[in-house]
N, C-alpha and C positions, 0 to 999 in steps of 0.2 A: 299652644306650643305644638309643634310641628315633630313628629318623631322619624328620624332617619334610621335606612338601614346599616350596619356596621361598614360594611362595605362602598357605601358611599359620604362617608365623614373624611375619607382625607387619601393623600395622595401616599398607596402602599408600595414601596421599592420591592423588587423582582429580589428574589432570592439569592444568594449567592450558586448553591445547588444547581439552578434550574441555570444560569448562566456559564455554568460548567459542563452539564449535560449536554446542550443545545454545542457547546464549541466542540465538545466533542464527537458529535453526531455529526457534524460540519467536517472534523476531520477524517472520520473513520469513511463517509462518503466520497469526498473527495481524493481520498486512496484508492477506495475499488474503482473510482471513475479512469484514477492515471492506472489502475493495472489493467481495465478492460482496455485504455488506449494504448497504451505502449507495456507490451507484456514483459518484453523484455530490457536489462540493464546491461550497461558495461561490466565483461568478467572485473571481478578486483586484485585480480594474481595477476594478469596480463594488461592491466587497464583499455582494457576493447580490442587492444592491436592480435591478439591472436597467436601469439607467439613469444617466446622469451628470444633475449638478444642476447651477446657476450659484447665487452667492452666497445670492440671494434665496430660495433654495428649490424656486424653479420646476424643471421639470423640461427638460433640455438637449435630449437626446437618449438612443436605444437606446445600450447599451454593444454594443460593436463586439466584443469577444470573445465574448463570452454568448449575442450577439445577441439582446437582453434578454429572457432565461433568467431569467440571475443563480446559474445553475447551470454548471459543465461536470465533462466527464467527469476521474473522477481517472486519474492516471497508469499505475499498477496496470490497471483497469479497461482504458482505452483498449489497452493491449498485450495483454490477456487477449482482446478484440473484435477486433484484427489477426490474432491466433494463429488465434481460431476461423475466421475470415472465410478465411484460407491454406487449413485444412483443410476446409472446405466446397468451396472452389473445385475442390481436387486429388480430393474425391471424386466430384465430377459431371463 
């Protein structure tokens, strides 16, 4: 009689955990990747255009978030820029 180790007696299914881990490492990645490519979003007060309008079309005024941009920085981005900004300070 032949004695096997536990580990090769039968086909063991992947954890539920480790399938959960793994997709989320996939997604937290794949965010820093889109905010080191495209740093910044559409403002969402002004939806990118940079300006608010009145009925007619004309144009109101700059959007106050934007400061008519029509861009800011995304969320990702802006913490990765505090981070760096910390350890610049602490090295000089």
């Amino acid at each position: 009689m032949t004695l096997l180790a536990q580990s090769a007696t039968g086909n063991h299914p992947v954890p539920p955990w480790v399938i959960v881990t793994i997709t989320v490492l996939l997604a937290v990645a794949a965010y820093v990747l889109s905010c080191w490519w495209m740093p910044f979003k559409p403002c969402w007060c002004c939806e990118g255009v940079g300006r608010h309008f009145r009925k007619d079309g004309k144009a109101l005024r700059l959007c106050w978030w934007c400061k008519g941009s029509g861009r800011r920085l995304r969320l990702g981005r802006r913490a990765y820029n505090m981070i760096a900004a910390r350890r610049r300070r602490a090295e000089s």
